[in-house]
Structure formats: structure tokens, C-alpha cells
C-alpha positions as CSV (number, residue, x, y, z in Angstrom):
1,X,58.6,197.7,109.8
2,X,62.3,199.1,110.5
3,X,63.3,195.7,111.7
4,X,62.0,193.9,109.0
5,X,63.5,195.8,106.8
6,X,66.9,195.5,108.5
7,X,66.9,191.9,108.2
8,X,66.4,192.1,104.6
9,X,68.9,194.1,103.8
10,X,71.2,192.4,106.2
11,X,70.5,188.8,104.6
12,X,73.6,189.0,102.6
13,X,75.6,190.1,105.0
14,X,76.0,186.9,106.3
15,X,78.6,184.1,105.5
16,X,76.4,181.6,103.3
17,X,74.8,180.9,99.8
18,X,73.3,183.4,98.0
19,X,70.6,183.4,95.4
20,X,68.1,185.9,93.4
21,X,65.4,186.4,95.6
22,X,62.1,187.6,93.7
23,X,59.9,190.0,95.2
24,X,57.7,188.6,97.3
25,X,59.7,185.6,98.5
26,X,62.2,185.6,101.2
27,X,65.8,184.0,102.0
28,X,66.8,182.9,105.1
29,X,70.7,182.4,106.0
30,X,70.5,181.2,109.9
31,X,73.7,179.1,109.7
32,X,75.8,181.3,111.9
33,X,76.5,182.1,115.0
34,X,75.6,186.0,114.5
35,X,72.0,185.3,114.6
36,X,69.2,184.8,111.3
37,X,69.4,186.8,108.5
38,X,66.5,187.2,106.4
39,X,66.5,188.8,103.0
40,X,63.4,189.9,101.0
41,X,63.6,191.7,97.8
42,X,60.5,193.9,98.1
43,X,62.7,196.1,100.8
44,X,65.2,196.8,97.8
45,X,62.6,197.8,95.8
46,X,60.9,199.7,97.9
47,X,64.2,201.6,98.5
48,X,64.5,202.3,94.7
49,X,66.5,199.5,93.7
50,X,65.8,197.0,90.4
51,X,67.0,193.8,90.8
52,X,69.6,194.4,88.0
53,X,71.4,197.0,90.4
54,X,72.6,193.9,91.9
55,X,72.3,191.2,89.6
56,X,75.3,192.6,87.3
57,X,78.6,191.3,86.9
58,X,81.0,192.7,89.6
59,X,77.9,192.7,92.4
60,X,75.8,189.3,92.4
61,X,76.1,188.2,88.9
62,X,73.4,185.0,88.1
63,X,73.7,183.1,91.4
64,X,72.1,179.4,92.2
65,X,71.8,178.6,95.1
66,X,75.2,177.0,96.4
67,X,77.4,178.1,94.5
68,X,78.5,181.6,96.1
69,X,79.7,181.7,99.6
70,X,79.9,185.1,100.7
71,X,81.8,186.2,104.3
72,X,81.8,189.6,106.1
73,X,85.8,189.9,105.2
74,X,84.2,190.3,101.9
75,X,81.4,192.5,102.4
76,X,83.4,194.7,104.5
77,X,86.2,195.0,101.2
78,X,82.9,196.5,99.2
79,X,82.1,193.1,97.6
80,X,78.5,191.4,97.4
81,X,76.6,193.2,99.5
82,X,79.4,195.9,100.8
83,X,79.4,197.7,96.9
84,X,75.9,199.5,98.9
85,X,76.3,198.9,102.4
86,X,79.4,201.3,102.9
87,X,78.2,203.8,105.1
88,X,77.5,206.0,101.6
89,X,75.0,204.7,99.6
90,X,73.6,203.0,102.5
91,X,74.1,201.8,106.2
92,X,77.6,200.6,106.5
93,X,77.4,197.1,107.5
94,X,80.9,197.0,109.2
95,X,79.1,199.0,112.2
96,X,75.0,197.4,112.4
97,X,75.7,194.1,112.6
98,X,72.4,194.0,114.7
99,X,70.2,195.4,111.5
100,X,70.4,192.1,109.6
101,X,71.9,189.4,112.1
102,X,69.2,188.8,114.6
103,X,69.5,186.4,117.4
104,X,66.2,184.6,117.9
């Protein structure tokens, strides 16, 4: 259960496109060299987030698939995923690489 919820969270930690992922559904970024990242929206909820804690403008505003590339250098200046995963509001994503990339 941990791990599966570390590889959602961790999905947008990785370098690749994002888009909304509905509860219930997953995302898969597994084009790099960190290892798979999965992301599933029911492990945000289930942590007490609505999907328009993220889907705002200054966080992940409405994204399509392709059309938002999103790199660590990023996260780790509090963008995208990094506005949450600072070490404060949650895990800081700058030190757990291994919660959401997974080497399979």
C-alpha cells in the first residue's frame, strides 16, 4: 500500500507530460532513466486533497496531455508538483527520489 502510494505521488515528479488524472485512472511517465513513475489521483484524495488543490493557476492549471513538460529543476524550485512536496506540507521530493521513481 505505501509503495503504491509513493508512486503516485511521485508521478509528477518526473520530467514528462502531465495531464488531469481522474480518480480511478492512472498515469504512467516511464520515459526516464530514474525508473517509472506512476500517478493515480485516488492517493491524493485519500490524503485530503480535491483535485482543484492542484488544478489552479500557479500549480497544474488545465493541462492536455503534451503540452506541459515538467523537470525535477522545477519541482525542486516549488513548481508543479514541488508547491506540496517540500519537505512541509508533504515528503520533500528533492530527498525520496525512490518513493515515486521506481526501477522495474
Amino acid at each position: 500500500m505505501h509503495r503504491m502510494l509513493l508512486l503516485i505521488i511521485c508521478t509528477l515528479l518526473t520530467a514528462g507530460p502531465a495531464l488531469a488524472v481522474p480518480t480511478g485512472k492512472t498515469l504512467e511517465f516511464s520515459d526516464n532513466s530514474m525508473g517509472t513513475v506512476v500517478f493515480d489521483g485516488k492517493i491524493h484524495k485519500e490524503a485530503g486533497n480535491s483535485c482543484k488543490d492542484c488544478h489552479q493557476e500557479g500549480v497544474f492549471p488545465k493541462m492536455k496531455q503534451g503540452t506541459v513538460k515538467i523537470t525535477m529543476d522545477e519541482i525542486y524550485a516549488g513548481k508543479f508538483c514541488g508547491v506540496c512536496h517540500n519537505g512541509e506540507r508533504a515528503f520533500d521530493a528533492k530527498t525520496n527520489c525512490n518513493r515515486c521513481h521506481v526501477k522495474q
